[in-house]
C-alpha positions in Angstrom: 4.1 57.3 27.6 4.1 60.2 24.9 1.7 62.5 24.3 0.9 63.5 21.1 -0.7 67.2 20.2 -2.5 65.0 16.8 -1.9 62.9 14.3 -2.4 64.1 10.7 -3.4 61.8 7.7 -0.9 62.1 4.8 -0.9 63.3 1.3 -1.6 59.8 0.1 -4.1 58.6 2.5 -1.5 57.5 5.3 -1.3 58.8 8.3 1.5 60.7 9.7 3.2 60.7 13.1 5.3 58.6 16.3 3.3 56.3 16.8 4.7 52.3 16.5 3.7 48.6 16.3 7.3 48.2 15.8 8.2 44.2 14.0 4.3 43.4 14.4 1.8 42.4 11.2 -1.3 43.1 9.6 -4.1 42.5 11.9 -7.3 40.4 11.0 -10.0 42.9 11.3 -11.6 43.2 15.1 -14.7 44.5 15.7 -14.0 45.7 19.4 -11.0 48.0 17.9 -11.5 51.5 17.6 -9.8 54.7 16.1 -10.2 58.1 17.5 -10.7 60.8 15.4 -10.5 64.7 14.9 -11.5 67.1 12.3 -9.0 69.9 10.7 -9.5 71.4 8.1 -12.7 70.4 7.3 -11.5 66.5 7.5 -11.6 63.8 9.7 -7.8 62.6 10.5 -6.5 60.0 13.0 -6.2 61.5 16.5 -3.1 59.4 17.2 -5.0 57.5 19.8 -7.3 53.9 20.0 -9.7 52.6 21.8 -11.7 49.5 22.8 -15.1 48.7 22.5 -16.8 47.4 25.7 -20.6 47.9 25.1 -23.1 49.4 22.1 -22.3 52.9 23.3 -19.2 53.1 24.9 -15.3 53.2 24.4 -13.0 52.9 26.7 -9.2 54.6 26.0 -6.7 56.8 27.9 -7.8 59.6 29.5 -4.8 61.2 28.3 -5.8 61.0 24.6 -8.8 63.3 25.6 -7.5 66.1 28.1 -5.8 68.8 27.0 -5.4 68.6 23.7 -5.1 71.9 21.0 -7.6 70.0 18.6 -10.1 67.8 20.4 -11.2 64.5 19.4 -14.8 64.4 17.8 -15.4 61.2 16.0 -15.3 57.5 16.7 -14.7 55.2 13.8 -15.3 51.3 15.4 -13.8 48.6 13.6 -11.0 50.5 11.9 -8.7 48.6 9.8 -7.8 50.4 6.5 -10.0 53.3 7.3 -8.6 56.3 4.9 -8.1 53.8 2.0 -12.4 52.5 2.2 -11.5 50.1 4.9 -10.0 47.5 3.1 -8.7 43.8 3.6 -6.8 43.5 0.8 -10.1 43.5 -1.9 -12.7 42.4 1.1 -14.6 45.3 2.5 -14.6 45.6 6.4 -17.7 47.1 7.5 -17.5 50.0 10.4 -19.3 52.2 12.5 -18.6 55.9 12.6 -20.0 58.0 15.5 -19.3 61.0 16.9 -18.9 61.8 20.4 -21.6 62.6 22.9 -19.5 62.8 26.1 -16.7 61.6 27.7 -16.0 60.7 31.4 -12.4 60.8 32.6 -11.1 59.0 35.7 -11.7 61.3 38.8 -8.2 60.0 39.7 -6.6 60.8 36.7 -3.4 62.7 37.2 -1.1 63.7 33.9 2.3 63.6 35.7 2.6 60.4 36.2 -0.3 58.7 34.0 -2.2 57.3 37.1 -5.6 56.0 36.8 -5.1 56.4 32.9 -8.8 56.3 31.5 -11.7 57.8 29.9 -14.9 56.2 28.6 -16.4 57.7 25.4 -20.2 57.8 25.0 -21.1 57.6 21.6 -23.3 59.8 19.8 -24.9 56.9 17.6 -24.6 53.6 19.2 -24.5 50.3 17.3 -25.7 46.7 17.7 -23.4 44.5 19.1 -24.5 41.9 16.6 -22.6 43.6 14.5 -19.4 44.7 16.0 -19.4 42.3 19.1 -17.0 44.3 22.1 -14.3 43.6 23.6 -14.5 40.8 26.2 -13.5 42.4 29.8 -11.5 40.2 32.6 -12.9 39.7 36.0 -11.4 41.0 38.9 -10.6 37.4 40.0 -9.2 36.0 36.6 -6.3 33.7 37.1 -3.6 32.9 34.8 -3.5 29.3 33.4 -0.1 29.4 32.5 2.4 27.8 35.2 4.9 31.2 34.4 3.4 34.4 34.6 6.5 35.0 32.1 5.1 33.1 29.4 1.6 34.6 29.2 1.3 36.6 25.8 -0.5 39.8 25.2 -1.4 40.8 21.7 -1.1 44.6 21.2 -3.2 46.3 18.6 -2.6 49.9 17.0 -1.8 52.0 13.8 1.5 54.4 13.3 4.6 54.4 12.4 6.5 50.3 11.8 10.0 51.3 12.7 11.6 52.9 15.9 14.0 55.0 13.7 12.4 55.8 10.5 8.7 57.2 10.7 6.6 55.0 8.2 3.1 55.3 9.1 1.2 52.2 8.6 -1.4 52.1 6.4 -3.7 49.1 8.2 -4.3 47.8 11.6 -1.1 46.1 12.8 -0.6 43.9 16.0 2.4 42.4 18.2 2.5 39.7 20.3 4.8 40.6 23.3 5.8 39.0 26.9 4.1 39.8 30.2 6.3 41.5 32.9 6.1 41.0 36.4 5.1 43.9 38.8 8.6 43.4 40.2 10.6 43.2 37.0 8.7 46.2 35.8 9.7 48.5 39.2 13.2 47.1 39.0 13.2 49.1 35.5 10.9 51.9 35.6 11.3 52.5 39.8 8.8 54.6 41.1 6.9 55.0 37.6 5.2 52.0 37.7 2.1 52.5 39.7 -0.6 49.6 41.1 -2.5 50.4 38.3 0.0 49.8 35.3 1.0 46.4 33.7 4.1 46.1 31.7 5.0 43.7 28.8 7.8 43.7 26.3 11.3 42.3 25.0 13.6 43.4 28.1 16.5 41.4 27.4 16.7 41.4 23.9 14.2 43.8 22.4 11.8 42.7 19.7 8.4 43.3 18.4 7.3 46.6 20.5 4.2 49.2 20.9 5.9 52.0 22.5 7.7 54.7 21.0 4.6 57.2 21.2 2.2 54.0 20.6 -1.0 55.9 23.0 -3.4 53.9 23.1 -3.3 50.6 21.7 -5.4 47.4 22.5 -3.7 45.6 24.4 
C-alpha cells in the first residue's frame, strides 16, 4: 500500500495523481461511497483517499489516509461520482452530501510499518439522512460464503485515480472492478509475512487483469 502526501485536482477539473482502477468502468452512482477531501489554496481538492458510509454520521476509511499527512483532510463529500465537473451522470445530476469533519478516531492498534489494524472512522460535522444516501451494508462476523469455491467469490472494488498502471490518466468519474478473492494461504505464499489476520487479498495472480492497486488507498471494496 502507497501512501500518498495529496492528491491535487487538475487544470481542467481532473484530478491528478497514482492512484488506479486499472481495466475497470464507470460506476453507477452509490450512495455509501465517499471522497475525502482537503483544502489548498483556498480550494477543496481530492485527498487521494475514499471512504464508506456506515451510518448518518460516520465514515469509515484507512487510518493511514488521516495520520501524518503535510495537508490534512477536512471535508467529506458522500456520494461522489463526478464531483469537480457538478457531479454528473452523463446529463443526470447525482445529488451529494458535503460535510466537513468533526473528528476522527484511529485504530488504537494502528501501526504504519506494516499497515495493521488499518482504520479510522470519520465523524461528520453535518450528518445526513439515511433516506437519502442509504450506507453501506456491513457483514456479520459469522457471514458465510455461498459459493462452493472461495476462488470464485467476486468483490467489486470502487475508487477514482489514474486508469492505467503506466500512464497517469486521472479519471474523471467513479470507476469500479470486479476482481477474484484470494485465499489467506495464496495471499502469504505471495506477500509472506505482509499479510496480517487482518488483511484480505483479491486480484488477477496468474494472469493480471482489472486491478486497484498501484497507489489505489482506499477504495470500497
Amino acid at each position: 500500500v502507497h501512501t500518498p502526501s495529496y492528491q491535487e485536482k487538475g487544470d481542467g477539473g481532473g484530478m491528478k495523481g497514482f492512484s488506479r482502477i486499472v481495466n475497470g468502468q464507470e460506476a453507477l452512482p452509490h450512495s455509501f461511497y465517499t471522497m475525502l477531501l482537503l483544502q489548498k489554496q483556498g480550494e477543496w481538492r481530492w485527498a487521494g483517499c475514499g471512504a464508506t458510509l456506515v451510518s448518518s454520521c460516520h465514515v469509515i476509511t484507512a487510518a493511514h489516509c488521516m495520520e501524518n499527512r503535510i495537508i490534512p483532510v477536512e471535508g467529506i463529500f458522500v456520494n461522489a461520482h463526478n464531483p469537480f465537473q457538478g457531479n454528473l451522470q452523463g446529463s443526470r445530476y447525482i445529488p451529494f452530501h458535503f460535510s466537513e469533519i468533526k473528528s476522527v478516531d484511529v485504530h488504537p492498534n494502528f501501526n504504519g510499518a506494516t499497515n495493521q489494524a488499518d482504520i479510522a472512522i470519520i465523524h461528520m460535522q453535518q450528518c445526513l439522512q439515511v433516506s437519502d444516501f442509504p450506507p453501506a451494508l456491513i457483514p456479520r462476523d459469522d457471514a458465510q460464503y455461498t459459493t462452493s469455491s472461495q476462488s470464485e467469490v467476486k468483490m467489486q472494488v470502487m475508487g477514482f485515480g489514474s486508469v492505467s498502471d503506466s500512464v497517469n490518466v486521472p479519471a474523471e468519474t467513479l470507476r469500479e472492478a470486479m476482481v477474484p478473492f484470494i485465499t489467506r494461504q495464496d495471499c502469504k505464499d505471495y506477500y509472506e509475512a505482509d499479510v496480517l489476520p487482518d488483511m484480505v487479498c483479491a486480484g488477477f495472480v496468474e494472469t493480471g487483469g482489472a486491478d486497484a492497486c498501484q497507489g489505489e488507498d482506499t477504495i470500497d471494496l
